[in-house]
LUMTIRO-948838 format. One record per residue (C-alpha): x, y, z. Coordinates in steps of 0.001 Angstrom, whole numbers, plus 524288, in hexadecimal, padded with zeros to 5 digits. Layout:
XYZ
...
***
This chain:
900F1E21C513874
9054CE14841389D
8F4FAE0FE7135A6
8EFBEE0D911270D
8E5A3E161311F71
8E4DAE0FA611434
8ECCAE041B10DF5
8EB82E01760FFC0
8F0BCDF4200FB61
8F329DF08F0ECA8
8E6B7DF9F40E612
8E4FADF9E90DBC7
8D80EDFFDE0D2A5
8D461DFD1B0C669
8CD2CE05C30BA23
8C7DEDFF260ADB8
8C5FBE09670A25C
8BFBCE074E098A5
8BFCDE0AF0088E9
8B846E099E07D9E
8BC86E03F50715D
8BD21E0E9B06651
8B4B1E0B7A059E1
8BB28E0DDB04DEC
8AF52E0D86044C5
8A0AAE121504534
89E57E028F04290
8A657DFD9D04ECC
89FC8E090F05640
891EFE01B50530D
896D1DF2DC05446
89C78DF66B06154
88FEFDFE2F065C5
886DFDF2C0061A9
89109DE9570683B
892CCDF1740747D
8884BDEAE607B67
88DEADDD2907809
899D5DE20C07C47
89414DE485089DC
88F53DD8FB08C22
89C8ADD14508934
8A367DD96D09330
8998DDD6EA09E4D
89A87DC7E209B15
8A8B8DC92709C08
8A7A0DCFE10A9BF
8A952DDC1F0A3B5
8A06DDE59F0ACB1
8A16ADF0FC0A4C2
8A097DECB209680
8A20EDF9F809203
8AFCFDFB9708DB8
8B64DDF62508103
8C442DF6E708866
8C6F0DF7760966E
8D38EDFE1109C78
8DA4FDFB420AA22
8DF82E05B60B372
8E465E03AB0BFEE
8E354E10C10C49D
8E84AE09270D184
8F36DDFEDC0D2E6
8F7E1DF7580DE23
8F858E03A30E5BA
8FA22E00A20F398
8FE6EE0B4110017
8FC2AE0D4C10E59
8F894E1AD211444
8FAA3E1CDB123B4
8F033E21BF12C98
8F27AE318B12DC1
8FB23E327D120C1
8F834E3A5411481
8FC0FE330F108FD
8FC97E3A680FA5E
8F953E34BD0EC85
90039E388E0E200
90268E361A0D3E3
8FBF4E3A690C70F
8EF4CE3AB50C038
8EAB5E2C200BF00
8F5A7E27060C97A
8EABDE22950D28A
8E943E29FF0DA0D
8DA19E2E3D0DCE7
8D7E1E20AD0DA27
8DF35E1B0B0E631
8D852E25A60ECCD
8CB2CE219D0E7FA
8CD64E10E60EBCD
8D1D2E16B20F7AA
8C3D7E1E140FC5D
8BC9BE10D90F582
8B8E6E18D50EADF
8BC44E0D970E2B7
8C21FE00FA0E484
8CEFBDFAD60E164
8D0BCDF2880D785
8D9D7DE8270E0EB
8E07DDEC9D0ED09
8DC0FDF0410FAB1
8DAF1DFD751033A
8DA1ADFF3611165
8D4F0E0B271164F
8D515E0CE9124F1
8CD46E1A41127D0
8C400E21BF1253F
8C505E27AD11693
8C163E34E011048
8C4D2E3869103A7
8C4A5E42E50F896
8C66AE3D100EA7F
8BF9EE46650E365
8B7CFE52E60E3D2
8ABC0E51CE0EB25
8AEA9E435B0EC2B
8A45BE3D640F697
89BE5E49950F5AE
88EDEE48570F18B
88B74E55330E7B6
87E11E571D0EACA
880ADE57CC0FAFC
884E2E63BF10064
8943DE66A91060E
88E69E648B112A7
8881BE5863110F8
8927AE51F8108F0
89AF4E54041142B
8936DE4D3011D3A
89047E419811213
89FDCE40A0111C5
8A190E40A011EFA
895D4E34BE120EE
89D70E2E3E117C0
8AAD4E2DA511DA7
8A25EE272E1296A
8A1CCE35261312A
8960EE39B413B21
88DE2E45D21376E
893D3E4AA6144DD
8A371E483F14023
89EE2E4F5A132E1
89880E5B1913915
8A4CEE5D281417F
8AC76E5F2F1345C
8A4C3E65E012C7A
8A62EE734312E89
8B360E709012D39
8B2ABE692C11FA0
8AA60E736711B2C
8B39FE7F0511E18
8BF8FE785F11964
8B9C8E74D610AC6
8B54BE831C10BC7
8A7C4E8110107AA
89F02E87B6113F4
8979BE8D9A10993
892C2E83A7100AF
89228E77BA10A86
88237E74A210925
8851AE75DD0FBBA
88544E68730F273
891A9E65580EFC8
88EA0E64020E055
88F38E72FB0E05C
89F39E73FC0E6B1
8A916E785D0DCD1
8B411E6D490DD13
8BBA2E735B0E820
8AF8EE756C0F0F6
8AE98E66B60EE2B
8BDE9E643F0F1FD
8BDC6E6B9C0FE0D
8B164E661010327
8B5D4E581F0FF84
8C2D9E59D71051D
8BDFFE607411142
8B437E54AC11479
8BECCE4BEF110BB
8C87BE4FF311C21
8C059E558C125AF
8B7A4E4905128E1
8C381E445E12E85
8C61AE360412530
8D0C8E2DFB129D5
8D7A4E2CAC11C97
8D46AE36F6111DA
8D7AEE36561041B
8D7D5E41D30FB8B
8D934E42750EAFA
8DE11E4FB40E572
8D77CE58CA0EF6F
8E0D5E626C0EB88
8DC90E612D0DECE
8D16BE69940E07B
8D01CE769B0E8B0
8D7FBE83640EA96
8E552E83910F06F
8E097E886510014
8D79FE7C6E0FFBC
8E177E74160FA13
8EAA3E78C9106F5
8DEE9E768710F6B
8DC48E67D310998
8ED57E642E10C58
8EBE9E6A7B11AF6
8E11FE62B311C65
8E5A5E54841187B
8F289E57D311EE8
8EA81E5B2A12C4B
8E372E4C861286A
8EF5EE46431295B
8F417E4B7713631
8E908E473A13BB9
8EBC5E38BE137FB
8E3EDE370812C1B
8E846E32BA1200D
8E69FE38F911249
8E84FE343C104DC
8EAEBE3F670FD3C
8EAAAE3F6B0EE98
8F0FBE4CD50E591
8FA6CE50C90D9DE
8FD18E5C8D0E289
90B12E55140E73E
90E97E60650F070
902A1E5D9C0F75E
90542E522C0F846
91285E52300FE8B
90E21E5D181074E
90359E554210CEA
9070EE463910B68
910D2E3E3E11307
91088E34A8109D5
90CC5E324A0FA8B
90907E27360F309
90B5AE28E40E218
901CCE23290D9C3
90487E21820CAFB
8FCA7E187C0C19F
8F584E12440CE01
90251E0E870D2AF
9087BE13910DFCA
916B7E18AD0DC38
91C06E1DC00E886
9176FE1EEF0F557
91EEDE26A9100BB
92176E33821064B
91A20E3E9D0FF34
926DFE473F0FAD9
92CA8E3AB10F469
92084E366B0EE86
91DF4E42880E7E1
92AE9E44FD0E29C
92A34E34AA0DE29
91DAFE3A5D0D6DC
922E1E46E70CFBB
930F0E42790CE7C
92B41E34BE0C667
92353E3CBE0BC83
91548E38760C204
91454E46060C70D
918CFE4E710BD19
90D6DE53670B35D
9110FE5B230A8EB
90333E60B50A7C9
8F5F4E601D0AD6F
8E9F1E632B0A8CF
8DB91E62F60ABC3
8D22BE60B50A11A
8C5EDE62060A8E1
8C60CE70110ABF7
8BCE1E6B100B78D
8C841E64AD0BDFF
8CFE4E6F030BB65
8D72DE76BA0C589
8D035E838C0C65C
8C293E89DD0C895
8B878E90020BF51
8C19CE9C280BC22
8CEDDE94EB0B911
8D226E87C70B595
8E0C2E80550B34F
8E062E794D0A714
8ED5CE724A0A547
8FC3FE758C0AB1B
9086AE71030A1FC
91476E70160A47B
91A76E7389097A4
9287DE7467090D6
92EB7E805208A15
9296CE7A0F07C53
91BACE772C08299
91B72E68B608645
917ABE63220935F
92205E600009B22
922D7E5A8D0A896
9321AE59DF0A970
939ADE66580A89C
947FBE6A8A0A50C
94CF7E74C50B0E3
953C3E7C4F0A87E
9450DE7F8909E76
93A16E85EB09E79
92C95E80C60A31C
91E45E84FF0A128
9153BE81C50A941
9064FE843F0A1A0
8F9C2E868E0A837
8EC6CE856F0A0E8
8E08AE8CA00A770
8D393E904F0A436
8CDA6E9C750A999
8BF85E9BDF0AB0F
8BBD6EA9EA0AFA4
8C0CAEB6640AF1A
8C4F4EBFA20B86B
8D146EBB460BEF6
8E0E0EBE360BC64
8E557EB1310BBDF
8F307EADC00C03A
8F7DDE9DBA0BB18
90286E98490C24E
90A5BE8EA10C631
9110AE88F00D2EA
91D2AE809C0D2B8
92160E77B00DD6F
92CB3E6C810DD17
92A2DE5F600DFE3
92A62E5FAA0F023
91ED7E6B770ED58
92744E771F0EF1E
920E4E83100EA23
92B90E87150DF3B
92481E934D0D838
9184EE978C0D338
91646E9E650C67B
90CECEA7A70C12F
9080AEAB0F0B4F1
90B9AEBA410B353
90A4DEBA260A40D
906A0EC7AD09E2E
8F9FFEC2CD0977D
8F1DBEBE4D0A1DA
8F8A4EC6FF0AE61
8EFAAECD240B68E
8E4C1ECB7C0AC0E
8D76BEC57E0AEFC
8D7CCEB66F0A678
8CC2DEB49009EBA
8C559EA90D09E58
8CD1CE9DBE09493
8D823E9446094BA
8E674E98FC09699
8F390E926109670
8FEA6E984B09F84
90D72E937909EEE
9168DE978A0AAA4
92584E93F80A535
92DF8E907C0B104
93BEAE930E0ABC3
94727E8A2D0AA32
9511AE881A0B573
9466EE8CBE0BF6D
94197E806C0C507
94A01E75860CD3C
94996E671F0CA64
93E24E5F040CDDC
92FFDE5D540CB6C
92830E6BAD0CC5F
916D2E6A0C0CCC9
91026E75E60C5E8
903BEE7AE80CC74
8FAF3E84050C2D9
8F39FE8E540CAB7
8EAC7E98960C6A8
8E7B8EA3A30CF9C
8E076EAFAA0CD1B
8E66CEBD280D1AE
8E0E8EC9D20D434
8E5E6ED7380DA25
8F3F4ED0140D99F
8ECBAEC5E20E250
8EA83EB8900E0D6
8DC55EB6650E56B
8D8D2EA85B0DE6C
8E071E9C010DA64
8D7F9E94F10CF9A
8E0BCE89930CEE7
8ECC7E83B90D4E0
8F1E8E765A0CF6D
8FD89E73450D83E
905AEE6A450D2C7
8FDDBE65E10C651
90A29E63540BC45
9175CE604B0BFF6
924D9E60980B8FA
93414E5C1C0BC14
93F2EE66980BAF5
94AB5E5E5A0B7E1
959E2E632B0B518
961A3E5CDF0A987
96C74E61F20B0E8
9741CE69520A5A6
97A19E736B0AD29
972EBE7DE90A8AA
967E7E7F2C0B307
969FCE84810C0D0
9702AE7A6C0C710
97C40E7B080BDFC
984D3E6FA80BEAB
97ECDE6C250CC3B
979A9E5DCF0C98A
974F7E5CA60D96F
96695E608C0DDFA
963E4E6D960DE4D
95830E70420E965
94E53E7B020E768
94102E7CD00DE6F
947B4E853A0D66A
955A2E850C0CEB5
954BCE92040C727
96130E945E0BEAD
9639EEA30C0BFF3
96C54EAD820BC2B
978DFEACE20C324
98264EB9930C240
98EE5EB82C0C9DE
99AF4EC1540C9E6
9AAE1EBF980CE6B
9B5ACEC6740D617
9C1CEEC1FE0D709
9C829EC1250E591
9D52AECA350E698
9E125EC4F30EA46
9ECC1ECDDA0EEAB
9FA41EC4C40F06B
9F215EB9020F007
9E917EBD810FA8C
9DA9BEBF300F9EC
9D84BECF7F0FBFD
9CE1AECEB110786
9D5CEEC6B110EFA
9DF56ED28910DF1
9D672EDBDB10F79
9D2D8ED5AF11D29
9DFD8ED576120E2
9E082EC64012188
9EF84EC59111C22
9FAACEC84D122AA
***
């Protein structure tokens, strides 16, 4: 444990975007065409390569970012959207290079950035397999002994002479994911594979990378899904604006992460249905966290009301559809799920369109703390659930928080009050009176305990 895997030192990575002037007039729009090529040229004598763009931007998408990871330890990413995430991972695998900085990499490396990343779409399962394995420096012989293996785990027997351009996007996960961990790399590193795939394969992906790291191998694991995370990781690293923010123990990571605000999402949404979790029948849309009033809110009074909002499209006909919810508190305890039971839609086939479902969770239900919403979608028949369509664990996230006026469940407590719930119920309480006969309490009579 005490031997390197990788050491990054002071990375850094740079992006240049670029933007185009606006025109205001049809005449500017023809003195800057005829110009353009003019243009060109003055930006290429200047050293320019491009020439193209009017303006350029800077990002550092990376920014003096430096860590070590120990042989045999699995090591999480977090942060949000844009943090940097994917692109550590990608400067990592010498997808592309830092800007300034150096990496050490001592190991063997496999990797899975993307779907179907490193698969070619015209070869077959089966020979994309073996092209992986070549690459990572393996013998046809070493492949062989895995394959059968690889192939039943991504669950693809049936389709594995088939070219890959022809795999639905979880065909491609599994497959990837399979070949990823079963030729045996030294030091994996893995981007939202949980992002992708139903919930048994998702199980079957975390049993596997925690069976990588008892054997001494050492995975970087990138995912929003925090309970994951903490479940599976000894140790976390927090990313925000290309920036590392914390870096320790998993547990306090994570709560550094959704306790600071960089966590908590008030809503998500997917705008390219594509990406969208879901298949061909049922698609999510969008979940909100939403005020009594209607507006977005990712910080909540105990004592109020909250809706959580799921948009879905349904695609085909033919299935009672059931939208719900799971709750769990910051350390990923399971607090409740909830199901849409609504009159309109109960036990009624959906037909194909977009709908909007609000579950209200009531006020002086839910205990301090931050709570993650995961939007779920399963299809039910004979009183049976028989398909899950989608299951978004943890894809918004809000704060409870107490303004301590007495009026809640906790009273005039000011302390910490454990548990994942605080409900304030009904109390009834009732009063006798002890009897006293000469200044004596009456059982102690009755027992004969005077004299």
């Amino acid at each position: 444990m005490s031997q390197i895997a990788i050491r990054v030192e002071n990375v850094a990575k740079q992006y240049r975007i670029g933007h185009r002037k606006t025109k205001g007039n049809l005449r500017e729009a023809l003195v800057s065409g005829l110009s353009a090529p003019f243009r060109r040229v003055a930006h290429l004598l200047r050293g320019n390569a491009s020439g193209a763009a009017d303006l350029t931007e800077t990002l550092w998408a990376l920014n003096d970012v430096s860590f070590e990871v120990k042989q045999g330890e699995i090591v999480g990413l977090i942060g949000r959207n844009g943090a940097g995430k994917s692109t550590l991972l990608k400067v990592l695998t010498r997808i592309t290079e830092p800007t300034r900085g150096a990496i050490d990499i001592y190991g063997r490396v496999g990797s899975l950035l993307e779907v179907g990343t490193g698969f070619h779409p015209e070869l077959s399962g089966r020979d994309n397999v073996f092209l992986n394995g070549a690459i990572l420096g393996m013998k046809r012989a070493e492949i062989q002994r895995k394959f059968d293996e690889i192939v039943a785990f991504a669950e693809v027997e049936r389709f594995i002479d088939t070219p890959v351009k022809h795999y639905s996007s979880g065909m491609y996960l599994r497959l990837a994911f399979a070949v990823a961990s079963h030729l045996e790399p030294e030091i994996l590193l893995l981007d939202e594979v949980l992002a992708v795939g139903d919930s048994a394969f998702q199980k079957k992906c975390l049993n596997k990378m925690q069976d990588i790291g008892a054997q001494g191998r050492t995975v970087v694991f990138v995912s929003h899904d925090i309970s994951a995370v903490t479940r599976l990781c000894s140790r976390c690293i927090l990313l925000n604006n290309g920036v590392v923010k914390a870096d320790g123990p998993a547990h306090e990571v994570a709560s550094i992460y959704l306790t600071s605000g960089l966590g908590t999402s008030a809503a998500r949404e997917w705008p390219i249905l594509e990406q969208a979790p879901g298949d061909d029948v049922a698609r999510l849309r969008a979940v909100r966290v939403k005020t009594e009033d209607g507006r977005l809110t990712d910080t909540v009074d105990i004592h109020k009301p909250v809706g959580i909002e799921m948009e879905f499209e349904v695609y085909k006909p033919g299935y009672v559809m059931w939208p719900h919810f799971t709750v769990h508190n910051e350390q990923g305890v399971f607090v409740f799920a909830a199901y849409d039971l609504e009159p309109t839609w109960r036990g009624k086939i959906r037909q194909p369109g977009r709908y909007i479902s609000t579950g209200w969770i009531p006020g002086n239900l839910l205990s301090e703390g931050i709570l993650t919403i995961g939007p779920a979608m399963t299809a039910v028949q004979d009183d049976v659930i028989d398909r899950l369509f989608f299951y978004e664990r943890d894809a918004v996230a809000f704060q409870v928080v107490d303004n301590m006026s007495g009026e809640g469940a906790r009273g005039d407590y000011v302390g910490k009050i454990p548990g994942v719930v605080r409900p304030l119920l009904k109390w009834t309480s009732s009063y006798k009176p002890h009897e006293y006969v000469n200044g004596h309490h009456s059982k102690q009579i009755e027992r004969g305990g005077l004299s």
